[in-house]
C-alpha positions in Angstrom: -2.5 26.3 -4.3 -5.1 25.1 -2.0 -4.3 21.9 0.7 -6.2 19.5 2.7 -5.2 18.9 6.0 -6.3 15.1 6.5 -5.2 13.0 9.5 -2.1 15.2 10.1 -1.1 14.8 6.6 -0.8 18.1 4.0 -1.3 16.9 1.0 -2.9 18.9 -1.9 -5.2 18.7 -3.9 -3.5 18.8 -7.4 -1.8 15.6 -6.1 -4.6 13.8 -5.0 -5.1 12.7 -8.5 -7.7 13.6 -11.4 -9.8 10.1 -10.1 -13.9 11.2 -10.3 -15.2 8.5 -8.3 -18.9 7.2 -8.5 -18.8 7.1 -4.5 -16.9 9.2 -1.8 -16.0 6.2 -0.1 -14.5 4.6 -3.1 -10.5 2.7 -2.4 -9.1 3.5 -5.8 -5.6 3.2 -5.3 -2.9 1.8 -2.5 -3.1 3.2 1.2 -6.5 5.0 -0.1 -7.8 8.5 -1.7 -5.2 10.3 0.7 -2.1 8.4 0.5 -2.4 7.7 4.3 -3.7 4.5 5.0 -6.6 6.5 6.4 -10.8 6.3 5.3 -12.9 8.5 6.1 -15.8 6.3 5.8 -18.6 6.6 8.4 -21.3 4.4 7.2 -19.7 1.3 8.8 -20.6 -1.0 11.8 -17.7 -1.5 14.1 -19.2 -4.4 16.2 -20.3 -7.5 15.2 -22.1 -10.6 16.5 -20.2 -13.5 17.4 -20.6 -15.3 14.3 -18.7 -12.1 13.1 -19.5 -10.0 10.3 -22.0 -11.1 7.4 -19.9 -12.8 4.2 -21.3 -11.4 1.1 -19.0 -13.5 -1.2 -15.6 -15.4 -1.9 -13.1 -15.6 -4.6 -10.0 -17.3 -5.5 -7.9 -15.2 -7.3 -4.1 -17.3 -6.8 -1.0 -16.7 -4.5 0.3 -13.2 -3.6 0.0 -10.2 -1.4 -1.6 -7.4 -3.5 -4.4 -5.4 -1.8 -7.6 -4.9 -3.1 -8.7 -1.5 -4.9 -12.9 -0.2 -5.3 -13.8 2.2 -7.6 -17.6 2.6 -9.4 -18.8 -0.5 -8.3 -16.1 -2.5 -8.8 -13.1 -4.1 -6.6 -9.7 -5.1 -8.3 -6.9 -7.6 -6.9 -4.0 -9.7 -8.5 -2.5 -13.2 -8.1 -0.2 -16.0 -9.4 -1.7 -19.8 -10.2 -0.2 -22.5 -12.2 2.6 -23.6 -9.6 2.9 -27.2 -10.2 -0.3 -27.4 -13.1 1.8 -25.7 -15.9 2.6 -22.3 -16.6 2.3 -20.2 -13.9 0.8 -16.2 -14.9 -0.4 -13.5 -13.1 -3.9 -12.6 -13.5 -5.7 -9.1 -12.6 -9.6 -9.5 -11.3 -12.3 -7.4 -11.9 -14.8 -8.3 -9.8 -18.6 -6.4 -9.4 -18.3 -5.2 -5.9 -21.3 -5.7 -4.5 -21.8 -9.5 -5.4 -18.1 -10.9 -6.2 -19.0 -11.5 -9.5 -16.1 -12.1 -11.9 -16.9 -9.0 -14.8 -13.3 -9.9 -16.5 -9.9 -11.0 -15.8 -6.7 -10.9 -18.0 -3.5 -13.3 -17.6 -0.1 -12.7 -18.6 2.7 -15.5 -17.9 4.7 -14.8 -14.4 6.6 -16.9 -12.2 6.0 -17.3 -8.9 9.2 -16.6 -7.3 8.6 -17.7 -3.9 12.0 -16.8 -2.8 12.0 -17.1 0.9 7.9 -16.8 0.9 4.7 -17.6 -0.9 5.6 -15.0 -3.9 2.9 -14.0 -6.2 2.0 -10.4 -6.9 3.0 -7.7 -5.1 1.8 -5.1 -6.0 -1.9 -3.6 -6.0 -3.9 -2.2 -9.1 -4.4 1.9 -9.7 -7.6 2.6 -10.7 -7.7 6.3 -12.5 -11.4 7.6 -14.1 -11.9 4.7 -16.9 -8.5 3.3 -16.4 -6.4 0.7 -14.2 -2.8 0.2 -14.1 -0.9 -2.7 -12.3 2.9 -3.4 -12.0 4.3 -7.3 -12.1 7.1 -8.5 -10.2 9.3 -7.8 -13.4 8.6 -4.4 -14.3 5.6 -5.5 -16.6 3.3 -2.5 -16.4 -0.4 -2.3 -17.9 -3.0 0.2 -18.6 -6.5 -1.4 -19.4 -9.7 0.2 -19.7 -11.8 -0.4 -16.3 -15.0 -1.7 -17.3 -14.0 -4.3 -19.8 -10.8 -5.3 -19.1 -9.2 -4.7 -22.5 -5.4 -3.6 -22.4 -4.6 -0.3 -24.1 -0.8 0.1 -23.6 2.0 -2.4 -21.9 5.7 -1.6 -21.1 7.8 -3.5 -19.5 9.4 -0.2 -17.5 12.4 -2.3 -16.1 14.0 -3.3 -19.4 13.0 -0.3 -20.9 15.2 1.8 -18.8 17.6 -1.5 -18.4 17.2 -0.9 -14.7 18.3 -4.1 -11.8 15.6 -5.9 -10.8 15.2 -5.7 -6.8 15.7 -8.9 -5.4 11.9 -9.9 -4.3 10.8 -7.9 -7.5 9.0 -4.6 -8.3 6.1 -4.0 -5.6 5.3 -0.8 -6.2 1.8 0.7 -6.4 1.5 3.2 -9.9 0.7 6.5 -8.6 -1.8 8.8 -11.2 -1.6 12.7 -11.1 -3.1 14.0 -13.6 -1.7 12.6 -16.8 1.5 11.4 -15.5 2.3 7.6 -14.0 4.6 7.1 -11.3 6.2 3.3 -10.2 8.9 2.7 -8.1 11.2 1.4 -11.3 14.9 2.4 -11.1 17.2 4.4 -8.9 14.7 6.8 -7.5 11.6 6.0 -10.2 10.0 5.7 -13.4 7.4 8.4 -14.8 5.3 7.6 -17.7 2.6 9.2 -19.9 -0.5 7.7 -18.5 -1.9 7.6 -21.9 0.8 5.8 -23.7 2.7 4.5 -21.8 5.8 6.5 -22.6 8.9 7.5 -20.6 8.6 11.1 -19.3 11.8 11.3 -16.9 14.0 8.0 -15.3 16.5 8.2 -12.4 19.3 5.6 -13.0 19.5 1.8 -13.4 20.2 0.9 -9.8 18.0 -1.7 -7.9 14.7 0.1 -6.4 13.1 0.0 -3.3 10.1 -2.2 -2.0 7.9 1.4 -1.4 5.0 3.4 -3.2 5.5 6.9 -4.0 3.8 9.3 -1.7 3.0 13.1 -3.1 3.5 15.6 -0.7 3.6 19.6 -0.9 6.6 20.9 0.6 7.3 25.0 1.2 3.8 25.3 -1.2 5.9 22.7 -4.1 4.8 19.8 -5.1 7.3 16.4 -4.6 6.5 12.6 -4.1 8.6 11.3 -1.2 9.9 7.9 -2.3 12.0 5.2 0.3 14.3 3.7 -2.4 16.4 1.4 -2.0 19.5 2.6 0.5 17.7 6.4 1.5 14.6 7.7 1.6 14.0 10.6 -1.0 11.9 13.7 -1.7 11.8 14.1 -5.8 10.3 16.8 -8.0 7.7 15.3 -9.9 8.1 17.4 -13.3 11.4 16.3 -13.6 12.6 13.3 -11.4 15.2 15.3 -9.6 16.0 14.4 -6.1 15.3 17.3 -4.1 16.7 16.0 -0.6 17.5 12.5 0.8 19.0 10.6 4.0 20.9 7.6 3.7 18.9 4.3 5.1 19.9 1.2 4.6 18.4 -2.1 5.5 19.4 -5.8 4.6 19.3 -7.1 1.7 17.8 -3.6 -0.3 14.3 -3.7 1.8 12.9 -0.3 2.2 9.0 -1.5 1.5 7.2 0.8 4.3 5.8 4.3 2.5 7.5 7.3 4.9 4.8 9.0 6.6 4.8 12.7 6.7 3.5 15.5 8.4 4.2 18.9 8.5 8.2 19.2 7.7 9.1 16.0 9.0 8.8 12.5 7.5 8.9 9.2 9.6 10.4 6.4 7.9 10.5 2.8 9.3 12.1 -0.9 8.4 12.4 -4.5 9.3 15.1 -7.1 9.7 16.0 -4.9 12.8 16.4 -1.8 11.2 14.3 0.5 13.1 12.9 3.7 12.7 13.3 7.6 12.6 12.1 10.8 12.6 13.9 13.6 10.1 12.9 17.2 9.5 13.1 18.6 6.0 14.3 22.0 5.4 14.9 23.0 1.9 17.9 20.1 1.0 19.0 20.1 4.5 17.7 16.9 6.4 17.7 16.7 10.5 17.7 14.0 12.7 15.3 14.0 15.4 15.4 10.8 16.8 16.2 7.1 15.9 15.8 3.3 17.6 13.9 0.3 17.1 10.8 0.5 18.5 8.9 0.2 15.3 10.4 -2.0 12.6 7.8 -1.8 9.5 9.0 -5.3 7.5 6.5 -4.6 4.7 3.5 -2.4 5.5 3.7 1.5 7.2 2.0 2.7 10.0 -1.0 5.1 10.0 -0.6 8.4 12.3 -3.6 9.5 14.3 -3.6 12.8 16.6 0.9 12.3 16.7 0.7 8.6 17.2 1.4 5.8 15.2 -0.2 2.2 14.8 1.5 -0.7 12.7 3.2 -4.2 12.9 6.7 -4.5 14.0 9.2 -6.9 13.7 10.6 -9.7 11.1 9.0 -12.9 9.5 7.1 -14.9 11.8 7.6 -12.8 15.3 5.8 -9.5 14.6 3.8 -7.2 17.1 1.5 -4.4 17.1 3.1 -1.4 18.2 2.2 2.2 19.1 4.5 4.8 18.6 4.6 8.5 19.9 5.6 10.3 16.7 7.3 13.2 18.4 9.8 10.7 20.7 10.2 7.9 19.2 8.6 6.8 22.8 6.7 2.9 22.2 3.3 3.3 24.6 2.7 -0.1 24.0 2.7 -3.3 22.5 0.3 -6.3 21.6 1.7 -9.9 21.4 -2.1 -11.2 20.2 -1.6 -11.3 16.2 0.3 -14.2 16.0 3.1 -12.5 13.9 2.7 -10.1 11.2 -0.4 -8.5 10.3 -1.4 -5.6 8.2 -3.9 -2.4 9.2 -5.7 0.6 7.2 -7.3 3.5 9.8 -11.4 4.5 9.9 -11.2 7.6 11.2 -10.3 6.8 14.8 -10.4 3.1 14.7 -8.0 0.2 13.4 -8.9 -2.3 11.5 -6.7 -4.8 12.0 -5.8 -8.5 9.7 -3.8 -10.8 11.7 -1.3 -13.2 10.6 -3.7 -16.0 11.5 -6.5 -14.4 8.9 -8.5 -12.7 12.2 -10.1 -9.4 11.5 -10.2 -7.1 14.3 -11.7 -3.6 15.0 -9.7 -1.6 17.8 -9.7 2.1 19.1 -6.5 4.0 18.3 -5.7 4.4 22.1 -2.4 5.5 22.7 -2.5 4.5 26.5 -3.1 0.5 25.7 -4.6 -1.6 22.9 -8.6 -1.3 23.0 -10.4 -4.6 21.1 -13.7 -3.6 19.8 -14.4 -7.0 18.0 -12.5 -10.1 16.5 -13.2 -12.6 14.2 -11.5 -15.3 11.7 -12.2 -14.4 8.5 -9.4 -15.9 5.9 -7.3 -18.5 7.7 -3.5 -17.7 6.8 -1.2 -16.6 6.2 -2.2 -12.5 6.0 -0.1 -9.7 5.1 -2.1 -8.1 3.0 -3.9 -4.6 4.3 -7.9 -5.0 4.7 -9.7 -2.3 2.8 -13.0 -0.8 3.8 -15.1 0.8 1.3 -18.3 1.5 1.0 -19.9 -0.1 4.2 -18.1 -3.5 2.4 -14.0 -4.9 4.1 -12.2 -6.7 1.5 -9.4 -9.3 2.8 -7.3 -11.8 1.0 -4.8 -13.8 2.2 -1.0 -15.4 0.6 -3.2 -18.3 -1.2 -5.8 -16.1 -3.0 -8.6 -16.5 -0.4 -10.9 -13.1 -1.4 -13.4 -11.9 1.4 -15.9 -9.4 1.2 -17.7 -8.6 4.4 -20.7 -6.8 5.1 -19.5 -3.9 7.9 -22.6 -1.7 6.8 -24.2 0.0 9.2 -27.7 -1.3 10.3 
């Protein structure tokens, strides 16, 4: 089986997914086309003038923290409205990329469930060929056809395998390859049949994790690593056997920060002072390389770049950008500018960076100190949400459903 070797990630090409995008720099599903939080975009303008970058529209698509996903032409978010105006629903948005305009959105009832937060939607929409699926708080997962919006299979996955719902609800991202659907549902996962919507293989009934399922080839086999609720976990995708796993436990069930891999080990990371390590794989055997609390991912990972890695660390309302040496564990420095948590996605060798405060920022991935490039408010707060770049255009939203699209285009 042939691999790519992207960013310091091995990840083949059988698990990238079956997606045939109508552009190379298409966002089609969470933490992008490799899995990584990593574009590979070039077209794009990394300064801007002091007015900052050029807004092409706005939207308000209601409370939550889901990202935004671009595929042929078209960008895809969720949120929650009704909260003191009625019944309060979920809606997906379809917008037309390029001009913000609303080409079809569908509703579904939905509390809020602002349990210690905002609530809203968690989790961001899969787009796969003609197809997008999206997961709800309570397990409610739907398929609809991408152009038009109409629904061509539902299941609510939770009661259907009469799995606990995790405290803050379901927020993980489907994962497509080829015709089966992966969700962060149960024990260790949930695989469907992409087509209808049936149950292929479940894991147990036990409270899930916060994460996204990351495919991975391991020893030249195929697995999706998976941080579930009290370990992380390598599991065959065929089947839903669990392969390997390290215990991991963190307050109050959350494991939300996708492990990042590379090579044979995998880097997992977690807030309300959790910490961080580094474990090699071999076979069903797991190692411990190293382990403190320099990086404490509360919601989003990291990205790696040449054996370093970039991300927020800390716990509601006192985070930090950090950068980590992968191989040590060794923190090379901090920046105290974000005003709390943030969120970041990787172009190539730059960071682009949302702050807490709704400031977009471009830096260099400089492992000897932080390197601004360019800053400007773009949202307002509060932001949590990873920006997404694609196609020349940066998509931010923030907690209360402010949708930005930015013109980053190269002149």
């Amino acid at each position: 089986m042939k691999t790519l070797l992207l960013s310091g990630i091995c990840i083949s090409l059988f698990l990238i997914g079956t997606v045939v995008s109508a552009d190379a720099a298409d966002w089609y599903r969470w933490r992008g086309p490799d899995v990584n939080g990593i574009s590979n975009e070039t077209n794009w303008n990394a300064k801007w003038s002091d007015d900052g970058p050029k807004r092409l529209w706005k939207a308000k698509i209601g409370t939550g923290f889901s990202s935004i996903t671009v595929a042929a032409g078209r960008a895809y978010s969720m949120g929650n409205s009704g909260r003191g105006r009625g019944i309060e629903k979920d809606t997906i948005f379809c917008f037309d990329a390029l001009t913000g305009k609303n080409l079809w959105s569908y509703s579904y009832e939905s509390k809020l469930d602002p349990k210690y937060y905002d609530g809203g939607t968690s989790a961001t929409p899969t787009i796969d060929d003609n197809h997008v699926y999206t997961l709800s708080k309570d397990g409610l997962l739907i398929c609809f056809e991408a152009s038009n919006g109409k629904v061509v299979w539902q299941k609510s996955v939770g009661k259907a395998i009469k799995s606990k719902r995790p405290m803050w609800g379901y927020a993980s991202s489907p994962l497509v390859i080829d015709n089966s659907l992966f969700v962060n549902v149960g024990t260790y996962g949930t695989c469907l049949d992409k087509k209808t919507g049936e149950v292929i293989w479940e894991t147990g009934k036990a409270a899930s994790g916060y994460s996204s399922f990351v495919p991975y080839v391991r020893g030249g086999q195929d697995e999706l690593v998976l941080f579930a609720a009290e370990e992380v976990v390598g599991i065959n995708p065929k089947d839903g056997k669990k392969q390997w796993g390290y215990p991991w436990k963190t307050k109050y069930g959350v494991n939300s920060a996708d492990p990042i891999l590379l090579g044979d080990k995998v880097f997992i990371s977690s807030g309300y002072d959790r910490g961080c390590a580094l474990l090699k794989v071999d076979g069903a055997k797991i190692t411990k390389i190293w382990e403190n609390k320099n990086m404490c991912n509360h919601f989003n990972a990291c990205v790696l770049i040449d054996g370093y890695l970039y991300g927020f660390s800390g716990n509601t309302g006192r985070g930090t950008l950090r950068c980590l040496e992968m191989a040590t564990g060794k923190m090379k420095w901090e920046e105290k500018s974000f005003g709390g948590f943030g969120a970041l996605q990787a172009i190539g060798k730059k960071l682009l960076i949302i702050s807490n405060q709704g400031e977009l920022v471009v830096a260099d991935s400089n492992p000897e100190n932080f390197t601004e490039i360019a800053r400007a408010q773009v949202t307002g707060p509060k932001c949590w949400t990873t920006p997404v770049l694609s196609n020349g255009r940066v998509y931010c939203r923030n907690s209360r459903g402010d949708l930005i699209c930015l013109d980053l285009g190269a002149n």
